[in-house]
C-alpha positions in Angstrom: -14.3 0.4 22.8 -11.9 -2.7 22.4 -8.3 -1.3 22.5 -7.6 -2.7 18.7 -10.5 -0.6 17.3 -8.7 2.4 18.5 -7.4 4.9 15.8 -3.9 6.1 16.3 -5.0 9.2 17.5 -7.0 8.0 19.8 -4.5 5.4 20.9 -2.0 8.1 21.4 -4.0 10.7 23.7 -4.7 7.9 25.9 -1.1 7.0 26.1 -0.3 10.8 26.5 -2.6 11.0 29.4 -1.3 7.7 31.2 -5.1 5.9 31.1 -3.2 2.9 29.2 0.2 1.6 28.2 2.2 0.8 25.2 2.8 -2.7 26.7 -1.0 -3.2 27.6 -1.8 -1.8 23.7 0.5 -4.0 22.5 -0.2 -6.7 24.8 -4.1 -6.2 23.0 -3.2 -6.6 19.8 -0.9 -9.3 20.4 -4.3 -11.3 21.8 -6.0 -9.3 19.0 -3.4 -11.6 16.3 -3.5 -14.5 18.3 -7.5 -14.6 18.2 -8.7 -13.8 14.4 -5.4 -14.3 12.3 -5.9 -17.7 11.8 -9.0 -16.6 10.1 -7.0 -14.1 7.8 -3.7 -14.9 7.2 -2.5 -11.6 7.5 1.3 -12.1 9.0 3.9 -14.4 8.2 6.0 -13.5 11.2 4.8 -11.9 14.7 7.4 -10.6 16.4 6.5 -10.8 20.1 9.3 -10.7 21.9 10.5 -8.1 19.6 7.0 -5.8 20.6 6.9 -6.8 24.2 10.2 -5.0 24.0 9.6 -1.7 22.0 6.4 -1.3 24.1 8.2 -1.2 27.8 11.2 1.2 26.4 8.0 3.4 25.0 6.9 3.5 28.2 10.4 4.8 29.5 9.6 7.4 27.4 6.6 8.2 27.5 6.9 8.6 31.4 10.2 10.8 30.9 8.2 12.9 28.5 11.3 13.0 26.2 11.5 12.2 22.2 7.8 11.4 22.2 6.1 11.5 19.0 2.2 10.6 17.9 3.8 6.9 17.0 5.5 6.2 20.6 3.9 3.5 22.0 1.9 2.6 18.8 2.0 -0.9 17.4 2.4 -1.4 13.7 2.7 -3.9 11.4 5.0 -4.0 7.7 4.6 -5.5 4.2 6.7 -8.4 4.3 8.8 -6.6 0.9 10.0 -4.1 3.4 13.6 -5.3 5.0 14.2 -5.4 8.6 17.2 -6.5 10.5 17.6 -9.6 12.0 13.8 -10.3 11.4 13.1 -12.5 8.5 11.9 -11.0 5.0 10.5 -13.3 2.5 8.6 -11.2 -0.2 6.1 -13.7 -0.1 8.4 -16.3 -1.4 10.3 -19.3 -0.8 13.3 -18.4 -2.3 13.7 -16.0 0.6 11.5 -17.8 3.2 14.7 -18.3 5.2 16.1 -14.7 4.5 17.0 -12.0 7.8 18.6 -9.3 6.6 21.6 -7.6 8.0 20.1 -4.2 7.7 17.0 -1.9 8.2 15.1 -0.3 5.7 14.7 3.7 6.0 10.9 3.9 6.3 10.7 1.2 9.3 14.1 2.6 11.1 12.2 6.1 11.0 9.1 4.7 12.8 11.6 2.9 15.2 13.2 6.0 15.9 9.8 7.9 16.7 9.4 5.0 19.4 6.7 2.9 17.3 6.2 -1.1 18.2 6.6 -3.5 15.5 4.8 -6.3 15.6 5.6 -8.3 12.6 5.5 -9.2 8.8 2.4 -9.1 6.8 1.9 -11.5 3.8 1.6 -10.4 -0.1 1.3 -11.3 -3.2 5.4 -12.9 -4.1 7.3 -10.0 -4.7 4.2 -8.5 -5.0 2.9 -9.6 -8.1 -0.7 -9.6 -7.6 -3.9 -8.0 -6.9 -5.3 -10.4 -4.6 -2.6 -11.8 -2.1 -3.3 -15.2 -3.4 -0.2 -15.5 -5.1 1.9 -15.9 -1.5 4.1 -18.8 -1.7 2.8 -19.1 2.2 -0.9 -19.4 2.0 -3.8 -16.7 1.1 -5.0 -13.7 2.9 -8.6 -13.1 3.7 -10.7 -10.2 3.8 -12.3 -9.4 7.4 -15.2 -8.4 6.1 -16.3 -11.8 3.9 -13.5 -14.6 4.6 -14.3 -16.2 1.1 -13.5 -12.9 -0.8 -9.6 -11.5 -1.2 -8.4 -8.4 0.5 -7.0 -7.0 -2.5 -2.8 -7.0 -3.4 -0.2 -6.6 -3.3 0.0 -5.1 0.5 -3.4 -7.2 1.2 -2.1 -8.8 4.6 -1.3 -5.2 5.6 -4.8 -3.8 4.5 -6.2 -6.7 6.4 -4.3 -6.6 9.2 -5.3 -2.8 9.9 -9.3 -3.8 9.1 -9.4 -6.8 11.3 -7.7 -5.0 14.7 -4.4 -6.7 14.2 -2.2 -3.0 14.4 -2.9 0.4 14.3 -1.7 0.7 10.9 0.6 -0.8 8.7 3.7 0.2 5.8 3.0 -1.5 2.4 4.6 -1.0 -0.9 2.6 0.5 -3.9 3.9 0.1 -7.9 0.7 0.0 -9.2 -1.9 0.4 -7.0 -1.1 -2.2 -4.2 -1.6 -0.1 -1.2 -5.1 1.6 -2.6 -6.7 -1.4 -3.7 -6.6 -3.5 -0.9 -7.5 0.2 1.0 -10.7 0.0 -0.7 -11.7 -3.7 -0.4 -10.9 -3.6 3.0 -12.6 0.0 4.4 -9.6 1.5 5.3 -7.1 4.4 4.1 -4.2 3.9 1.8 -1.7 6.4 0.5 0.7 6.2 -2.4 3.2 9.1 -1.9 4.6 10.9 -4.7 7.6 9.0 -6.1 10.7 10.0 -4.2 8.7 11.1 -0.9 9.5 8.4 1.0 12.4 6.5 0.9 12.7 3.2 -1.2 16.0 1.8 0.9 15.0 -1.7 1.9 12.1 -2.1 -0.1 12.9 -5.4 -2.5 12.4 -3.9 -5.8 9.7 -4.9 -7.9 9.8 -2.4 -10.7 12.4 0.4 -9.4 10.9 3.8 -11.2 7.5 2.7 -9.8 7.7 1.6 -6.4 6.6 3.5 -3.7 6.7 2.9 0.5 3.2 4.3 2.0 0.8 4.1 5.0 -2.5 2.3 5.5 -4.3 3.2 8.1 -8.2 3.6 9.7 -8.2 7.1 9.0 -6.7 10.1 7.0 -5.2 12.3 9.6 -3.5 9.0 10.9 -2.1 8.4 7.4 -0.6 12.2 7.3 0.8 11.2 10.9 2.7 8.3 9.7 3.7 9.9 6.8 5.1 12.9 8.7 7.5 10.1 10.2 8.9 8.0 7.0 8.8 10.7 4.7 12.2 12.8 3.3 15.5 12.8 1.8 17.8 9.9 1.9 21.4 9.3 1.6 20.8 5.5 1.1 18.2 6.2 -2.0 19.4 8.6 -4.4 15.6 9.2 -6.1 14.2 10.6 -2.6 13.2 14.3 -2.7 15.3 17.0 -1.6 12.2 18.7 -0.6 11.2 20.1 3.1 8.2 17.8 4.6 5.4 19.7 5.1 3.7 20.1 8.2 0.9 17.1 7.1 -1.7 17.5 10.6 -1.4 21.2 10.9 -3.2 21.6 7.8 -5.9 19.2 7.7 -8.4 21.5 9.5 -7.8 23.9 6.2 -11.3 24.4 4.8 -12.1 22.4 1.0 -14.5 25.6 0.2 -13.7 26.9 -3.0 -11.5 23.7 -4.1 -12.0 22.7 -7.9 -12.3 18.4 -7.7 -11.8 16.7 -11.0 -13.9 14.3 -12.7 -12.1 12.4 -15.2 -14.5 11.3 -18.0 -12.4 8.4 -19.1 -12.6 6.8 -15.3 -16.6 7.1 -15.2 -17.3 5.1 -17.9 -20.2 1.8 -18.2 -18.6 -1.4 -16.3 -18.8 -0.1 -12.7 -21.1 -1.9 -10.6 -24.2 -0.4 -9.9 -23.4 -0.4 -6.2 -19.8 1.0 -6.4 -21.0 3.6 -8.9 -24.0 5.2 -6.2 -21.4 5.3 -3.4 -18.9 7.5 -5.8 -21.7 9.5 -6.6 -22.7 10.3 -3.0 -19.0 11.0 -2.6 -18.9 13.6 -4.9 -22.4 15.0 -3.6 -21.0 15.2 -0.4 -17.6 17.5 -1.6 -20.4 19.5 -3.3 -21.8 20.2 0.3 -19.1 20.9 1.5 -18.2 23.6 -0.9 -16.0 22.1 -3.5 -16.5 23.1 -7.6 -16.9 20.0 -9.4 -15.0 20.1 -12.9 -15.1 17.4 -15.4 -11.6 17.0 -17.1 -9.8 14.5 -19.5 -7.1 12.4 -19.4 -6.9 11.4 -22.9 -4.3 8.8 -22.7 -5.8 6.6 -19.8 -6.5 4.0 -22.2 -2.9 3.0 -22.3 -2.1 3.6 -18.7 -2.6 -0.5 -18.6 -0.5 -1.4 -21.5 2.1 1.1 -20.0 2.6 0.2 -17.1 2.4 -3.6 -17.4 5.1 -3.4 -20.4 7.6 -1.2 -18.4 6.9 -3.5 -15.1 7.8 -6.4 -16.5 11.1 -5.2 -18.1 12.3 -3.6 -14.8 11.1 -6.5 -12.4 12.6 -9.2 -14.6 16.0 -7.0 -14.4 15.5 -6.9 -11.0 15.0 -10.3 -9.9 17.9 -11.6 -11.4 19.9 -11.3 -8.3 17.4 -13.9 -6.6 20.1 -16.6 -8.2 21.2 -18.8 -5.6 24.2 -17.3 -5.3 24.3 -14.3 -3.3 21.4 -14.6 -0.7 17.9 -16.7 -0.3 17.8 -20.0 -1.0 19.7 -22.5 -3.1 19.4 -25.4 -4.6 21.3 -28.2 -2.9 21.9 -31.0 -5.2 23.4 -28.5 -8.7 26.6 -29.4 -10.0 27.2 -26.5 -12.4 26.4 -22.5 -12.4 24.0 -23.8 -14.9 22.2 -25.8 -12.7 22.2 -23.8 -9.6 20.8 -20.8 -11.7 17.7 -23.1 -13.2 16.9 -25.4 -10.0 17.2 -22.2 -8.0 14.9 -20.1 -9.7 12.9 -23.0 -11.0 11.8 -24.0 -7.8 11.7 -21.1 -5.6 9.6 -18.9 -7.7 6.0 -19.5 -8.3 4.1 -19.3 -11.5 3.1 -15.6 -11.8 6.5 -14.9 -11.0 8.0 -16.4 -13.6 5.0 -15.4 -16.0 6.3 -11.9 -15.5 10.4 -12.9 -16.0 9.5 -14.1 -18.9 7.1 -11.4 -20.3 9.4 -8.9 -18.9 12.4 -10.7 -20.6 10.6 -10.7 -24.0 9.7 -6.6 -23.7 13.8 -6.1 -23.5 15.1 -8.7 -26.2 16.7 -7.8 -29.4 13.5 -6.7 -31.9 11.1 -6.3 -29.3 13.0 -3.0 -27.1 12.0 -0.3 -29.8 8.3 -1.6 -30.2 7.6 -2.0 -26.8 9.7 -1.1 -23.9 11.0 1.9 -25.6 7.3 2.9 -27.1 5.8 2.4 -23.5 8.2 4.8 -22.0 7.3 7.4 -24.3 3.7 7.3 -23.9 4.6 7.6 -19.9 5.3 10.9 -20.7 2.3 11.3 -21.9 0.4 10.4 -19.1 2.2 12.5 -16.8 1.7 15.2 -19.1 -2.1 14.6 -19.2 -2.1 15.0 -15.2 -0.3 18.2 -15.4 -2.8 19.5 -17.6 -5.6 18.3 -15.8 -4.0 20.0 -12.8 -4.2 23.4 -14.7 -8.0 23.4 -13.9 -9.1 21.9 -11.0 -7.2 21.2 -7.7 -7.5 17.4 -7.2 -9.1 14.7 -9.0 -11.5 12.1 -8.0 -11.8 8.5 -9.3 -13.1 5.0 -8.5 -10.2 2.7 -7.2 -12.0 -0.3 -8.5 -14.7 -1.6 -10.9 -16.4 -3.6 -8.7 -16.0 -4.5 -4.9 -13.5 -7.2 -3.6 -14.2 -11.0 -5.4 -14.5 -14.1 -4.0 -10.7 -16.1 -3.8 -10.3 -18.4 -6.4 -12.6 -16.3 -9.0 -9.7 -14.6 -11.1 -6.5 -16.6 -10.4 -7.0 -18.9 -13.9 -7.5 -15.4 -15.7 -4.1 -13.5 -15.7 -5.7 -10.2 -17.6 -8.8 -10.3 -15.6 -6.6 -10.1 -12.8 -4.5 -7.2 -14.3 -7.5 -5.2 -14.8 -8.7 -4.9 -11.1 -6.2 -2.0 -11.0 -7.0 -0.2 -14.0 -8.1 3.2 -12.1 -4.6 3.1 -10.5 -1.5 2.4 -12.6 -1.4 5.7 -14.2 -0.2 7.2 -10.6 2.7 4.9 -10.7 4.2 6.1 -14.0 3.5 9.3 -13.6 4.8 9.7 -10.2 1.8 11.7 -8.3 0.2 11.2 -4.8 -2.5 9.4 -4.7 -5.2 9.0 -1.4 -7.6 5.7 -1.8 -10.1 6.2 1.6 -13.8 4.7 2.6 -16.7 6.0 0.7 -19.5 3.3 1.0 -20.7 -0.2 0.6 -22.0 -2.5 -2.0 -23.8 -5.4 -0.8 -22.2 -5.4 2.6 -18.6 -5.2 1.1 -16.5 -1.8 1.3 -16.2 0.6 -1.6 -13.4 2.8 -2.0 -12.3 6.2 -4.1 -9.3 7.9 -4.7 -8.0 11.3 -4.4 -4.9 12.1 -7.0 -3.1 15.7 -6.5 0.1 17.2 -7.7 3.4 16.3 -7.4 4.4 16.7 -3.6 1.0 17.8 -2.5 0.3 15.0 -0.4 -1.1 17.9 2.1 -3.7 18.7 0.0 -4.9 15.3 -0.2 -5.3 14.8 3.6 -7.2 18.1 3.4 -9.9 17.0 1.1 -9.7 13.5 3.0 -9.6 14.7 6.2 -12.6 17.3 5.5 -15.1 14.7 3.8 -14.4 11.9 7.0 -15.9 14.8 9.4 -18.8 14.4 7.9 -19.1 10.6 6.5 -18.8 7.4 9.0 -17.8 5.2 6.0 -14.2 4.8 7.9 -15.5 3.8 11.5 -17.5 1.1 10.3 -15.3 -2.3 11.3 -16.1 -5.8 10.4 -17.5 -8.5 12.8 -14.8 -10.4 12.8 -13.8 -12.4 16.3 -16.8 -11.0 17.9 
């Protein structure tokens, strides 16, 4: 097996047992980025020297045998949203192409600290807006498995990146579904913790109540490693959980007998492809087989999950973008000659169009006349959403869903459509507002392109969900297929 097909696990007993290196595995996936990511776009900066680096002082420890983790020696990748120090952060943009910021972010110093190798910045949709990582100031990303379709958004050039060999797995940001979708399109695992789980310091805030830092990786029990490493309370983000982590690997080999899944009727509804549809029913065959009760339940207010969460986004990102002004960091126009000025070129230039589409919308939602009948309205009927989860959570013990209508389209196809675009993530924004975990892992294909389904559990019970995970990958190969890229 080629070194970058290697799961984390694997990667990490052979490390253990001094068969390999972390400098020859990173030195592998270094060739491994320098061979197929012209084909994919996936980073916008490789940090080489950086790597080269991390790998020899994981070495040091590995060959001391002290402070080593599953991660030492590992190489990873991060969502270019996610801050590190003195290596450049754009979001995707060119008002911050030129940015390096003067600190880290929690969730990256963690993995740092476990003796993980970065190896750079993966591309996204601008300040990941976007379901398709075509809205990158930079350039597209492509999927491994059909170059002429997307890899799904926001955290596509992480998805990617983990697909096509270029790390062992990869941080991305979710607010609405943008580590699960690109998951599914691109056969690989994605988890959206429950909000407050893992810390948001250093992730450049899209929609603040929303935004969650998670893993993707090739498989489940790699996810619940990585998690194990980024998640807890921190002092630098005052919404992280004052909650013990749970011991995420020593309870995957937990039996799924006697577990009640969900089937919410309002996600199984007629506009799933054929092909995507057959897979989530084998899916669910399978949990059957293995010993799980299969429950139908309702979730009466899906049907405004969209409305929801695109109202409250766009309120809280065009709040939060204000600060990209010129003034304080990122770019600036040159030639102003007036606050004025500065503000409009500065902004006017250095954002692109959905950007600004979303300012604007956003903008409008919080104006005089319009807060009562929107924003305020869509924050009630949050509640209601999160109330419709708890309920469902009285009678059965996780819930199962499609992450997508349809498998991943071809680039191009939905950029001129805004709402088609929205609606690629319709199975996955009520997660966001309502703050539970949610797993998106391998279940299939349709017509040679991946297909993907989603776990959802309770508040905190991110455990549970690499249970049921873990238990149906024993038993499925979905996850070890990898594309034919480079070969």
């Amino acid at each position: 097996m080629d070194l970058y097909s290697l799961t984390i696990t694997q990667a990490h007993e052979l490390l253990r047992q001094r068969k390999i290196s972390s400098l020859e595995l990173t030195q592998a996936l270094l060739e491994r980025i320098r061979e197929v990511d012209g084909q994919i776009g996936a980073y916008l900066t490789v940090t080489e020297a950086v790597a080269l680096e991390q790998a020899r002082q994981a070495d040091e420890r590995l060959r001391r045998g002290e402070r080593v983790t599953p991660l030492t020696g590992i190489p990873f990748g991060v969502k270019d949203s996610i801050v590190t120090e003195g290596i450049r952060t754009t979001c995707g943009s060119r008002i911050l192409e030129h940015y390096v910021p003067p600190y880290q972010a929690t969730a990256v110093r963690r993995l740092l600290d476990a003796g993980a190798v970065l190896l750079g910045k993966h591309n996204l949709d601008e300040f990941s807006m976007g379901s398709s990582t075509e809205n990158s100031a930079f350039f597209p990303t492509r999927n491994p498995w059909d170059l002429k379709r997307v890899p799904g958004g926001s955290s596509g050039g992480s998805a990617a990146a983990v697909a096509a060999g270029e790390c062992f797995f990869a941080l991305g940001g979710d607010t609405g579904g943008s580590i699960r979708l690109p998951a599914a399109f691109c056969n690989v695992v994605g988890l959206k913790p429950t909000y407050g789980r893992v810390s948001r310091y250093g992730l450049i805030a899209l929609a603040s109540s929303f935004d969650t830092i998670g893993p993707l990786t090739r498989t489940v029990e790699d996810a619940a490693l990585v998690l194990q490493v980024i998640a807890g309370q921190d002092a630098h983000d005052a919404t992280s959980l004052a909650q013990p982590v749970p011991d995420y690997a020593a309870q995957l080999q937990r039996p799924v007998k006697g577990l009640r899944l969900g089937l919410p009727r309002e996600y199984f509804v007629p506009g799933m492809e054929a092909g995507v549809e057959a897979a989530l029913q084998e899916a669910i065959r399978q949990f059957e087989r293995l010993g799980m009760e299969i429950r139908e339940v309702s979730l009466p207010h899906t049907p405004y999950a969209l409305a929801v969460y695109y109202l409250i986004l766009f309120a809280e990102a065009s709040a939060n973008l204000a600060r990209f002004d010129g003034v304080r960091f990122g770019s600036a126009a040159q030639q102003a000659q007036t606050i004025p000025e500065l503000y409009l070129e500065t902004r006017g230039k250095g954002f692109g169009a959905e950007v600004k589409r979303r300012i604007m919308l956003g903008a409008y939602t919080l104006s005089a006349g319009y807060y009562d009948a929107y924003y305020l309205k869509a924050q009630r009927v949050r509640t209601l959403l999160r109330q419709d989860f708890e309920r469902a959570f009285e009678v059965c013990d996780v819930l199962l869903t499609p992450v997508s209508p349809g498998v991943a389209f071809r680039l191009g196809e939905k950029t001129a459509d805004p709402l088609a675009m929205y609606l690629s993530d319709v199975y996955l924004v009520a997660t966001n507002p309502a703050g539970v975990p949610a797993l998106a892992l391998p279940c299939g294909f349709s017509e040679g392109l991946p297909v993907g389904m989603q776990l959802i559990a309770r508040h905190g019970e991110e455990a549970l969900l690499f249970q049921v995970g873990h238990a149906y990958q024993q038993v499925t190969e979905w996850h070890k297929m990898r594309p034919a890229l480079g070969r």
